[in-house]
C-alpha positions as CSV (number, residue, x, y, z in Angstrom):
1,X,47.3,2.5,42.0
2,X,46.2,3.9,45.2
3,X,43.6,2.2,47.6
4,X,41.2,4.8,46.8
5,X,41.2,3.7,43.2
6,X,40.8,0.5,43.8
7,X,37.9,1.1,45.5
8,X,36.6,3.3,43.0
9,X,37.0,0.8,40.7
10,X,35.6,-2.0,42.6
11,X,32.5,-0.1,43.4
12,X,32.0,0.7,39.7
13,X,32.5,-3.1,38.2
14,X,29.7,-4.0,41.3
15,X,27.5,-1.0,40.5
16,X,27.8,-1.6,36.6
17,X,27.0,-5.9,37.1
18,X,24.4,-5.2,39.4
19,X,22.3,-2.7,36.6
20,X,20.7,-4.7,33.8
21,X,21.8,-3.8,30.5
22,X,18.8,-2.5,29.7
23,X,18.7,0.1,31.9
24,X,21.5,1.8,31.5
25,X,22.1,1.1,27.8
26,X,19.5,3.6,26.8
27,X,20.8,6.6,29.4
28,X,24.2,6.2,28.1
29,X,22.8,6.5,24.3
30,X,20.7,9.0,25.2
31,X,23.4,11.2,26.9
32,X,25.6,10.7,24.1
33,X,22.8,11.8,21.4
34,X,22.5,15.0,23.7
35,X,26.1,15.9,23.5
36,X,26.6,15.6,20.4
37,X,23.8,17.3,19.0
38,X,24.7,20.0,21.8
39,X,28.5,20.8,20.6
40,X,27.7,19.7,16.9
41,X,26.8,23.6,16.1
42,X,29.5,24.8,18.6
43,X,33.0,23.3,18.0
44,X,34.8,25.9,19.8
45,X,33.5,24.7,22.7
46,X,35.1,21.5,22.3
């Protein structure tokens, strides 16, 4: 593991503690329902 990645990594665990579930919960299940309604008709792409 190089520095870089642990800094990546260490940013992320702080950035993902410091946002209340709440918050982020919903973006993350809305981006989800997006892409999958997005490449349901269009397997190829995947």
């Amino acid at each position: 593991m190089t520095q870089q990645s642990r800094i990546v990594t260490r940013s992320t665990r702080t950035a993902t503690a410091a946002t209340p579930y709440w918050l982020w919960a919903p973006v993350l299940a809305t981006t989800t329902m997006l892409a999958v309604l997005l490449f349901a008709p269009m397997p190829s792409v995947l």
